[in-house]
C-alpha positions as CSV (number, residue, x, y, z in Angstrom):
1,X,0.0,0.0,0.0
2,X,2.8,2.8,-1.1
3,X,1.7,6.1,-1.0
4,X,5.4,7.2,-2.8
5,X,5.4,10.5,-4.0
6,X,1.5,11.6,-2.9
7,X,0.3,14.2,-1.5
8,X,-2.5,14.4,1.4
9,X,-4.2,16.7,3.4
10,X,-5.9,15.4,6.5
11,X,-8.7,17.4,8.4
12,X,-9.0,17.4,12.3
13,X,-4.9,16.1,12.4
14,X,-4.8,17.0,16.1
15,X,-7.2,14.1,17.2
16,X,-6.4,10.5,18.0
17,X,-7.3,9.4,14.8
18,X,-6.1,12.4,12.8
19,X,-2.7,11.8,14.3
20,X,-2.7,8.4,14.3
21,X,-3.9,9.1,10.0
22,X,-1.1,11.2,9.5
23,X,1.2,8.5,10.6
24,X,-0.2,5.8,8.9
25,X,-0.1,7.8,5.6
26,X,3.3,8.8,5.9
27,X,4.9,5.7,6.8
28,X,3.6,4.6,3.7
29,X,5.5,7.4,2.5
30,X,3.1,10.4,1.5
31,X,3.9,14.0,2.5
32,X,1.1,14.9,5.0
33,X,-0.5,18.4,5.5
34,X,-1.9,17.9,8.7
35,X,-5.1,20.3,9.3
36,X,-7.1,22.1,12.5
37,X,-8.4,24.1,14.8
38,X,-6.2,23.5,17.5
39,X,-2.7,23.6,16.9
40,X,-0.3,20.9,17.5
41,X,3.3,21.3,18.0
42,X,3.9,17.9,16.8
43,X,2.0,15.5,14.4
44,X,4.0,12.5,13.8
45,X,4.8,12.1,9.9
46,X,3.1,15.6,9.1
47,X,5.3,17.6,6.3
48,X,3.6,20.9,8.2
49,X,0.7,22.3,9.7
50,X,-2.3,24.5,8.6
51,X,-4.7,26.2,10.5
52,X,-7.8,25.8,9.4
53,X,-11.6,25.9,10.5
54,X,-13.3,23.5,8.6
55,X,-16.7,25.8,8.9
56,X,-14.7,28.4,7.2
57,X,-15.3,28.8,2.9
58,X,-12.4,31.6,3.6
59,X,-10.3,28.9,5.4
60,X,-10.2,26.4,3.1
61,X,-9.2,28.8,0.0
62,X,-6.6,29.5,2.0
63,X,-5.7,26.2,2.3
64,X,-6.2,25.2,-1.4
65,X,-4.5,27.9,-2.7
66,X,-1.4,27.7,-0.2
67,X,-1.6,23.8,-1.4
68,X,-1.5,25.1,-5.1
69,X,1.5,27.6,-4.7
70,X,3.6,25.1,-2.8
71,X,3.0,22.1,-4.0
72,X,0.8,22.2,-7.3
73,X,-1.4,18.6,-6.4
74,X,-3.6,17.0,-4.2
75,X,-3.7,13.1,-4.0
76,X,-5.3,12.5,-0.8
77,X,-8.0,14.1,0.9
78,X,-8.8,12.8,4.3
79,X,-12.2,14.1,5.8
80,X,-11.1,13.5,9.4
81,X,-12.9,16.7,11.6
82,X,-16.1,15.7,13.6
83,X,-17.9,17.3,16.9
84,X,-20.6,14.9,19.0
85,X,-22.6,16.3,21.2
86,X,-24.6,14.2,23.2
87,X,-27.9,15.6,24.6
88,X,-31.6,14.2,24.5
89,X,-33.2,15.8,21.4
90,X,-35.9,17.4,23.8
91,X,-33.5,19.1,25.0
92,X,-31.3,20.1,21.3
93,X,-31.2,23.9,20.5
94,X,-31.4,24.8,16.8
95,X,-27.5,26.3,17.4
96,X,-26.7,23.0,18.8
97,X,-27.9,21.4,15.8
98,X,-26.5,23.8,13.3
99,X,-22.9,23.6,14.6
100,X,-23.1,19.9,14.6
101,X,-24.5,19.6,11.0
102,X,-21.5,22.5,10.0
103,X,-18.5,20.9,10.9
104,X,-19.7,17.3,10.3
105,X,-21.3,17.8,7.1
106,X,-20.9,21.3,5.6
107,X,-16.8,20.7,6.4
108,X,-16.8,17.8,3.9
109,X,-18.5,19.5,1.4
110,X,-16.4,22.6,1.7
111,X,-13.4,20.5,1.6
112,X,-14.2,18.9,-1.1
113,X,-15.6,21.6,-3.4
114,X,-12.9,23.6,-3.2
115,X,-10.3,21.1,-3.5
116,X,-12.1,19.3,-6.8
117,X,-9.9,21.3,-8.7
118,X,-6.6,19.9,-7.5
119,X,-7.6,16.5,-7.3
120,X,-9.2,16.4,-11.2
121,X,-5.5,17.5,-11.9
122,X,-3.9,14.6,-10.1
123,X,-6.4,11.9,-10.6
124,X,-5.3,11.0,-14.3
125,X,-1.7,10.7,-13.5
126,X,-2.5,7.9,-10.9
127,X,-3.6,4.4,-10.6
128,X,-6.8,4.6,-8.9
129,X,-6.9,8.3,-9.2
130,X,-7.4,11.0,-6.2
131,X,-8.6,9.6,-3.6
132,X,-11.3,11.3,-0.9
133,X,-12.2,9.6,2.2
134,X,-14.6,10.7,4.1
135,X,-15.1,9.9,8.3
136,X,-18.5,8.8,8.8
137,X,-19.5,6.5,11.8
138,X,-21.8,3.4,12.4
139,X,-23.8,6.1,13.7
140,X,-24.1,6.7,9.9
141,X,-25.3,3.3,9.6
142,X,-27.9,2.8,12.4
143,X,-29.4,4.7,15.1
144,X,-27.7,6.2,18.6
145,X,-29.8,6.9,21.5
146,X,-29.0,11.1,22.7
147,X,-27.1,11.4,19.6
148,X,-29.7,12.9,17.5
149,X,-27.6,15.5,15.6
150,X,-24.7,13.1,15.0
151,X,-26.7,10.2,13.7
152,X,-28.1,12.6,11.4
153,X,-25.4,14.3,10.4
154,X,-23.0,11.1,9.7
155,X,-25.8,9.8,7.7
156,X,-25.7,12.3,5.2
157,X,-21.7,12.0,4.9
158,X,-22.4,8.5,4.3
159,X,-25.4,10.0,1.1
160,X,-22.9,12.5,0.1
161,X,-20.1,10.3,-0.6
162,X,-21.7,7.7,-2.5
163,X,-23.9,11.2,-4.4
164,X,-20.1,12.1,-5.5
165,X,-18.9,8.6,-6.1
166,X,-21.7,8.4,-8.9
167,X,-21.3,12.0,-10.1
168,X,-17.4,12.1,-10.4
169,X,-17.7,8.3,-12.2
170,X,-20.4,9.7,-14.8
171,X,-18.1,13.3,-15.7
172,X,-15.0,11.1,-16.2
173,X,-13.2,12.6,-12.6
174,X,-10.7,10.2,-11.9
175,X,-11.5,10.7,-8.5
176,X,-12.7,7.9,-5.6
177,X,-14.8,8.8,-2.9
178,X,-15.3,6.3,-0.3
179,X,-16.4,6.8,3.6
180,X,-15.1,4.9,6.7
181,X,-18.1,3.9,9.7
182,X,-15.7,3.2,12.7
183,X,-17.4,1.8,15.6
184,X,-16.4,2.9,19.1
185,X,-12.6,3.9,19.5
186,X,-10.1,4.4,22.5
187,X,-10.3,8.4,21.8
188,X,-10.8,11.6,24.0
189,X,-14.3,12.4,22.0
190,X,-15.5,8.8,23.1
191,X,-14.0,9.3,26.8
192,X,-16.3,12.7,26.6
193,X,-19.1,10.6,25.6
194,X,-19.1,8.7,28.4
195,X,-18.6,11.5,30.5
196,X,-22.4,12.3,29.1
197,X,-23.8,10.0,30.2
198,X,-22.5,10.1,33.7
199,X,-23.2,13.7,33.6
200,X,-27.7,13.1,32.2
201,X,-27.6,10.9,35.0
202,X,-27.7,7.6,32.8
203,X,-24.9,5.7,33.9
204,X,-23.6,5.5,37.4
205,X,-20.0,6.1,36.0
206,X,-17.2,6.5,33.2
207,X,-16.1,2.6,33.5
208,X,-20.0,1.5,33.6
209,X,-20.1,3.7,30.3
210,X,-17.1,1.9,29.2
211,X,-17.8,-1.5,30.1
212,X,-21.5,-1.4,28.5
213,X,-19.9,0.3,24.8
214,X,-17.7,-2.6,24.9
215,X,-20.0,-5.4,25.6
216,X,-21.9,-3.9,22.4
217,X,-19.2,-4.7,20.0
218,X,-18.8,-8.6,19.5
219,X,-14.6,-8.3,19.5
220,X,-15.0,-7.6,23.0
221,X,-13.0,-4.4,23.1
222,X,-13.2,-0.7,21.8
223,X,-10.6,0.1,18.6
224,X,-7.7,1.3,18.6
225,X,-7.0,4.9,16.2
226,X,-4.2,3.0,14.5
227,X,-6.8,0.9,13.5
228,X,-9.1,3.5,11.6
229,X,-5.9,4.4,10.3
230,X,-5.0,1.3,8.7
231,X,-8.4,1.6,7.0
232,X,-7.6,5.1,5.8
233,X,-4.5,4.2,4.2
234,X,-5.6,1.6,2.5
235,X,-8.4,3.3,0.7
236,X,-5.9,6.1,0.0
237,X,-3.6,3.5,-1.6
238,X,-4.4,1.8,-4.6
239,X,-4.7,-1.4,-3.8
240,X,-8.4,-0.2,-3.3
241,X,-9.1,0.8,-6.6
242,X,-12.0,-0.9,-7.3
243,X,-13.6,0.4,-4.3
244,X,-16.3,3.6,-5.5
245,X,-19.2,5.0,-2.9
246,X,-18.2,2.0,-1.1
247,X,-19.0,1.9,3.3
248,X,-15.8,0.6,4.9
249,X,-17.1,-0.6,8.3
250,X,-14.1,-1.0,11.3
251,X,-16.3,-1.7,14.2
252,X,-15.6,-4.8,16.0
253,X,-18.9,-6.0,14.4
254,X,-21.5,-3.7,16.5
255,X,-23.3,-3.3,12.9
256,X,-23.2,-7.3,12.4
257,X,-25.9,-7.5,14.8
């Protein structure tokens, strides 16, 4: 699964799975723009770091366009950023909702509207093509009690890839799109998540939350990031270039159910 001589840019870099990404796709040897709201001295394997607000039209032409100057290509697109808010719906304000549905939804089509360009220039001149991969969740897949907005929102990344999969196919883009449902992972936005639930009065404590998500996926255990990673990298190599609007699912079997 080389990734020689690629380029990739990897939205919210400085979470578990972002950094773990970045890794995984420069081992394989890519160069890595890693990408976020939160700056991070360090992201293993990452060529540099951008700012950027995934909300933000003016962001990401800032992005693209620094992207264009300096390096003239863009191979790799990794959809990473996500926000989860866990509340009972009753109980969801219309902001609540809105900022869920922006980052989680509006952030992949940002991203990859305005980097279409780039990656129709670098799709012909590899096998496979560009290559977008998009972070949706088996939330994307089946229902989540208090996770209302979420559910929602990584249902229509899940729409949205396979929309683009079909549309980029039928104008001749040499461009894959593919999304990536993990199940739960050993990450600080799931240790929040448990936290919520402790905190509606639901469970009597972060290891009963812990011990109950783990029950519910057959392999007995959460995933690691490195994991997700692995999944990323292969459908940014192209050993998976078959694979169009297709649902990689890495979650311990919770969806086998």
């Amino acid at each position: 699964m080389s990734l020689q001589g690629t380029l990739a840019l990897v939205t919210g870099a400085a979470g578990d799975t972002g950094t773990a990404t970045c890794q995984a796709l420069a081992q394989a040897g890519a160069t890595v723009i890693a990408a976020g709201r939160r700056h991070s001295a360090s992201v293993p394997g990452a060529s540099e770091w951008v700012e950027l607000d995934v909300t933000s039209e003016d962001n990401w032409d800032r992005v693209i366009d620094l992207i264009q100057k300096r390096y003239g290509r863009l191979d790799i697109l990794v959809n990473n950023a996500g926000i989860n808010r866990i509340e009972k719906f009753e109980d969801v304000s219309l902001e609540s909702w809105r900022a869920t549905q922006a980052v989680n939804v509006e952030g992949v089509f940002l991203g990859i509207q305005r980097a279409l360009p780039l990656l129709k220039q670098s799709g012909p001149n590899r096998r496979g093509g560009a290559s977008v991969i998009n972070i949706s969740s088996i939330a994307g897949l089946v229902g989540a009690e208090l996770n209302s907005a979420y559910c929602a929102s990584k249902g229509a990344v899940r729409l949205l890839t396979k929309a683009l999969a079909l549309e980029f196919s039928a104008l001749g883009y040499r461009i894959r799109v593919n999304s990536i449902h993990p199940g739960g992972i050993n990450t600080g936005m799931v240790e929040s998540i448990f936290q919520a639930s402790v905190d509606l009065g639901l469970l009597d404590s972060r290891e009963t939350a812990r011990q109950l998500a783990t029950a519910a996926h057959p392999l007995g255990r959460l995933a690691e990031p490195t994991e997700i990673a692995a999944g990323i990298r292969f459908l940014a190599s192209c050993e998976s270039s078959y694979m169009q609007g297709s649902e990689l699912t890495i979650d311990g079997g919770y969806t086998a159910r």
